[in-house]
MARTORTOR-910698 format. One record per residue (C-alpha): residue in three letters; x negated, y, z negated. Coordinates in steps of 0.5 Angstrom, whole numbers. Example, Ala and Ser with C-alpha at 12.3 -4.5 7.8 and 13.67 -1.06 7.14 Angstrom:
! residues 2
('ALA', (-25, -9, -16))
('SER', (-27, -2, -14))
END
This chain:
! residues 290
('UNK', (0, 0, 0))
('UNK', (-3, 6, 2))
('UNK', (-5, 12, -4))
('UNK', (0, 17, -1))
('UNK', (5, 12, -3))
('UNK', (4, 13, -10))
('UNK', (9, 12, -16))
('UNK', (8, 19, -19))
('UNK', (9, 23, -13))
('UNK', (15, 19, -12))
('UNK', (18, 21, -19))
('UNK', (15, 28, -17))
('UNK', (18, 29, -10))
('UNK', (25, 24, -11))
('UNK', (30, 29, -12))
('UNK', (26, 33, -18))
('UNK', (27, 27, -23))
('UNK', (22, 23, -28))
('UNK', (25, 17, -29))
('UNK', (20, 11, -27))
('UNK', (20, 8, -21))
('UNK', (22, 1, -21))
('UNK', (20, -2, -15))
('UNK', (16, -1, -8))
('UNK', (16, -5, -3))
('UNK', (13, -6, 4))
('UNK', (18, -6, 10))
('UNK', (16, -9, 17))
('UNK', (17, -7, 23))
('UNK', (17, 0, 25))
('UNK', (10, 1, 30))
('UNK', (9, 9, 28))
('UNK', (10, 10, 21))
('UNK', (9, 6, 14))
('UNK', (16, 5, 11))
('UNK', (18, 3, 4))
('UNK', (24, 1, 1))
('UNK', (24, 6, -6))
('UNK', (28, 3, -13))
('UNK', (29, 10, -17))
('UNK', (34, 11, -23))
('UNK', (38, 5, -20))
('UNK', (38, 9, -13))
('UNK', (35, 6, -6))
('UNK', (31, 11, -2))
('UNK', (28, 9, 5))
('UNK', (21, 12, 5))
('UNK', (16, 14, 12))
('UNK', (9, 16, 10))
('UNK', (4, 18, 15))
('UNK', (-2, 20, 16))
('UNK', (-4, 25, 23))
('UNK', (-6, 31, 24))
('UNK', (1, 34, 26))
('UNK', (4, 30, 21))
('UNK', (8, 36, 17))
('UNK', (11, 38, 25))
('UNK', (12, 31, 26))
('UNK', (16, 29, 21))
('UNK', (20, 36, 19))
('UNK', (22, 35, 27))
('UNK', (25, 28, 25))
('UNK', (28, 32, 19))
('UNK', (32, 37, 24))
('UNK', (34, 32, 29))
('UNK', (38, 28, 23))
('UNK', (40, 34, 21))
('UNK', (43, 37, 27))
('UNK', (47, 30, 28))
('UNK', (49, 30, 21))
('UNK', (52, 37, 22))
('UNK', (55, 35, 29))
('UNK', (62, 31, 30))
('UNK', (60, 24, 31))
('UNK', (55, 18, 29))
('UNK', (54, 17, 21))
('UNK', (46, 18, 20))
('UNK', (42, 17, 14))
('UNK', (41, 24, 9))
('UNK', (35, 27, 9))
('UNK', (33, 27, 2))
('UNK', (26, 30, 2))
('UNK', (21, 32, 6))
('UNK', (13, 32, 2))
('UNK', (7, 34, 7))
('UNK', (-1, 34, 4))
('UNK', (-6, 36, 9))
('UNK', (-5, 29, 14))
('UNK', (-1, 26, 10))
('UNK', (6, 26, 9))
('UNK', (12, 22, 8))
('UNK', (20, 23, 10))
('UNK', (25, 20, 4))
('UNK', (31, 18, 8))
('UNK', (38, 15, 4))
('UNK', (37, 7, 5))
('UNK', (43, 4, 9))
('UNK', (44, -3, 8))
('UNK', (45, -7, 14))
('UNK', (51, -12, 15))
('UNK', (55, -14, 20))
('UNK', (60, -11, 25))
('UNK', (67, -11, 24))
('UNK', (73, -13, 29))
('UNK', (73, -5, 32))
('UNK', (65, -3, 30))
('UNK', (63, -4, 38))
('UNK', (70, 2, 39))
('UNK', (69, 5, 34))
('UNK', (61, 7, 36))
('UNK', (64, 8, 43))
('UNK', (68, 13, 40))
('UNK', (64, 16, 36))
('UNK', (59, 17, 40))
('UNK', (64, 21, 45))
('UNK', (66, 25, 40))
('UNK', (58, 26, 39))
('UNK', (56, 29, 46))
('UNK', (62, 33, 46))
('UNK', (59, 38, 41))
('UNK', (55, 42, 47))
('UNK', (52, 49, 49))
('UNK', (49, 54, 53))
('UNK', (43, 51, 55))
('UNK', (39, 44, 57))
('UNK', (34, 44, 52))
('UNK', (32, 46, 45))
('UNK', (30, 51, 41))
('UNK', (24, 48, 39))
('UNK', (19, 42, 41))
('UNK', (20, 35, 38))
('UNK', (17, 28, 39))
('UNK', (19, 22, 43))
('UNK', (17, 16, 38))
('UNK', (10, 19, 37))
('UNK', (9, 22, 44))
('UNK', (11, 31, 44))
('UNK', (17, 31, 46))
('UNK', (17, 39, 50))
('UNK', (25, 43, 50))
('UNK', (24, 49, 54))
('UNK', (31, 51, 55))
('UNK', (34, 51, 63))
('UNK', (41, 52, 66))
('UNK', (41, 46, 71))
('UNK', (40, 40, 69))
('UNK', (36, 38, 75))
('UNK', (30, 43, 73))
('UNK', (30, 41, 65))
('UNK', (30, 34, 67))
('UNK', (24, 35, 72))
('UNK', (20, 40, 69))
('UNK', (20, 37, 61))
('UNK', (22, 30, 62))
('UNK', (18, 27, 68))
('UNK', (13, 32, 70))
('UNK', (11, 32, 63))
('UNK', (10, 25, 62))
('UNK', (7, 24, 70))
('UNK', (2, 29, 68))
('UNK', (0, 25, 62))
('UNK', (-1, 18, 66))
('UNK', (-4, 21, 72))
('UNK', (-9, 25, 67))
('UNK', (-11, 18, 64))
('UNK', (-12, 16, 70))
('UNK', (-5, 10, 70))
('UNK', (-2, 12, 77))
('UNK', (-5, 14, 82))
('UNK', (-2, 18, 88))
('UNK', (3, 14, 91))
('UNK', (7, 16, 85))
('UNK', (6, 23, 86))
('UNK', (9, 23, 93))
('UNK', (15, 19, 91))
('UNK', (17, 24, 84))
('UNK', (16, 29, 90))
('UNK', (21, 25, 94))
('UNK', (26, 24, 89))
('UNK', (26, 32, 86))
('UNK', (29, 33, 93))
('UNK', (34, 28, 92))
('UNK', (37, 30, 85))
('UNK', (42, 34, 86))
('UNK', (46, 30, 91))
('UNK', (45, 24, 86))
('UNK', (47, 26, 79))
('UNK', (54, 31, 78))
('UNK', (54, 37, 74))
('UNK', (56, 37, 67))
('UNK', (55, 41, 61))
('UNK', (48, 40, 56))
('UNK', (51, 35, 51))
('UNK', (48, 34, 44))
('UNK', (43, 27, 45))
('UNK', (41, 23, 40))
('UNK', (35, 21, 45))
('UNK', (32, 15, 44))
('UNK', (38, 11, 43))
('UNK', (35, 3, 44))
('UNK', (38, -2, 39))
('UNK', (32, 0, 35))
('UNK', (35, 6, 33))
('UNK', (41, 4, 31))
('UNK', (45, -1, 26))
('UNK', (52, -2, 23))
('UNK', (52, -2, 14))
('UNK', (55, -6, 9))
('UNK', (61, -5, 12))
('UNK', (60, -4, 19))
('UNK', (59, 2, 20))
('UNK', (55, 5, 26))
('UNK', (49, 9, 24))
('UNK', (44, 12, 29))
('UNK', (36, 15, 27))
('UNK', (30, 16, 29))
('UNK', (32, 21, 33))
('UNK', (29, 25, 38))
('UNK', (35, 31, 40))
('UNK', (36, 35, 45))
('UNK', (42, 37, 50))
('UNK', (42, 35, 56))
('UNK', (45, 30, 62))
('UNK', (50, 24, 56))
('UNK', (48, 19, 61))
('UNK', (42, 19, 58))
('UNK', (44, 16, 52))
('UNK', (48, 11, 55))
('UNK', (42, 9, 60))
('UNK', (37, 8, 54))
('UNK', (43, 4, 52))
('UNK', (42, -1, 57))
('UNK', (34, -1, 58))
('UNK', (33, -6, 53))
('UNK', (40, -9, 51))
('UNK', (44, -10, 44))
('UNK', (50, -7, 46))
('UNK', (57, -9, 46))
('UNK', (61, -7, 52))
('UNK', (66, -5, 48))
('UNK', (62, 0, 47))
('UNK', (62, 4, 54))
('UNK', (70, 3, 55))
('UNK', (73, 6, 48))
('UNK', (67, 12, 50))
('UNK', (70, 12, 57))
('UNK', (78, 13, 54))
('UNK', (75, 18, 50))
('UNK', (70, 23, 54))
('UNK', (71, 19, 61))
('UNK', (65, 18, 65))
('UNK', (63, 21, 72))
('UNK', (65, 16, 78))
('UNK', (58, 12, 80))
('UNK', (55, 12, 72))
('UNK', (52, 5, 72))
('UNK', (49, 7, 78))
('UNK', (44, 12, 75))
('UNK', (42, 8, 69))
('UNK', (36, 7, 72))
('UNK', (35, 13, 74))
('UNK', (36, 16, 68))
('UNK', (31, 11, 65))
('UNK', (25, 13, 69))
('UNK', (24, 18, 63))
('UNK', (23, 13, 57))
('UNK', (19, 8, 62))
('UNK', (14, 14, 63))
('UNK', (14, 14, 56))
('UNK', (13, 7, 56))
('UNK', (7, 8, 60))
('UNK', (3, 13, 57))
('UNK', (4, 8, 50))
('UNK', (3, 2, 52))
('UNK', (0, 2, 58))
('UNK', (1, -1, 65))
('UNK', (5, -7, 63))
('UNK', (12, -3, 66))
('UNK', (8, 1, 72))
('UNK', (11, -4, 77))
('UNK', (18, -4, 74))
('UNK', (16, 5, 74))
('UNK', (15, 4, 82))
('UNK', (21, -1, 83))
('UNK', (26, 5, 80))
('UNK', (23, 10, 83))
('UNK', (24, 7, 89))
('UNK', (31, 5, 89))
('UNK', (33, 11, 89))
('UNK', (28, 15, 95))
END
């Protein structure tokens, strides 16, 4: 357990209490922080801790987008308790939601509430400020079109950051230059809607009663196809869930036809943490559409 995850800081930063943590214990599986389950006062806590450079950043951007869709109308996330920075380490203290099991109407209930989520919207494509996708910068400068927001902060970034590590060679940019071009015929105009931005089963889970809650954001306001895209780029979603989001906030003709499309975003992410194991799956998207 590493000495930033101490007993004391916990009963020094956990709400202002001093009574004795009772119990910390290690949680596996997350591949971007250390996350412990946190016993105090008879309460559970899920805990981040980190130790990187931009740490403060990083984490009090977690804690903003949380914040942002707990204020907003739709999905349940967990409540932020407290957020403590040193130096380059830090932790984020989160409620802990049990895990259970769905109930017969949680996959409608997820579809509904996440139409209800992408019906809170504004002005502009964006963010006010920057954030992360998983650990990588996540840039938000704000746009009136979509196209242009989705081109300039969500592709060519991620395409700089492969080609300047030497990943993609020049067929790439030829065929991002294609596509640009192609854009506006293919994707229909809606207004920015509130994402998650990150939604892969991995992110989301049902509690103790089947309620449906989504974390590790990574927010911003655009295209609400995203969210449904990434849904399917790796599986573990009922189909239940696109209907009853269908019959609340219905969907634009041809949508299942763009998830590819939209995925290109979280595949060039894929290749700048990865590597090039999802390059040829990059190409053959990007030649579907060209």
């Amino acid at each position: 357990m590493k000495e930033f995850i101490s007993k004391t800081l916990l009963e020094k930063e956990l709400l202002g209490k001093i009574d004795k943590v009772d119990c910390i214990s290690l949680i596996y599986g997350g591949s971007i922080n250390d996350s412990y389950l946190v016993e105090l006062d008879g309460q559970k806590y899920f805990v981040k801790s980190n130790s990187r450079a931009d740490i403060s950043n990083f984490f009090n951007a977690e804690r903003k987008g949380l914040e942002l869709l707990s204020s907003s109308k739709g999905v349940s996330v967990p409540a932020v308790i407290t957020m403590y920075s040193e130096g380059d380490s830090g932790m984020l203290v989160l409620e802990y939601i049990e895990a259970g099991r769905e109930t017969s109407d949680s996959w409608q209930r997820f579809g509904s509430e996440l139409a209800e989520l992408h019906s809170n919207s504004t002005e502009a494509f964006g963010l006010e400020e920057d954030n992360f996708i998983g650990s990588l910068p996540q840039p938000n400068k704000q746009y009136d079109s979509w196209v242009e927001f989705f081109i300039s902060q969500r592709l060519e970034k991620q395409y700089e950051m492969a080609s300047n590590s030497r990943l993609l060679d020049s067929s790439f940019r030829k065929m991002l230059d294609q596509l640009y071009g192609r854009l506006e015929d293919i994707i229909p105009s809606e207004k920015p809607a509130l994402l998650h931005g990150d939604l892969w089963s991995g992110n989301f889970k049902f509690n103790s009663k089947g309620v449906p809650y989504i974390f590790d954001p990574a927010v911003y306001f655009g295209h609400r196809e995203v969210d449904l895209a990434m849904m399917h780029l790796f599986g573990g979603f009922d189909k239940q869930i696109f209907q009853s989001y269908n019959e609340v906030f219905p969907l634009e003709t041809g949508w299942e036809e763009r998830i590819d499309l939209f995925n290109l975003y979280p595949l060039f992410v894929h290749v700048n943490l990865f590597g090039g194991s999802y390059i040829p799956r990059l190409e053959q998207v990007l030649r579907k559409y060209l």
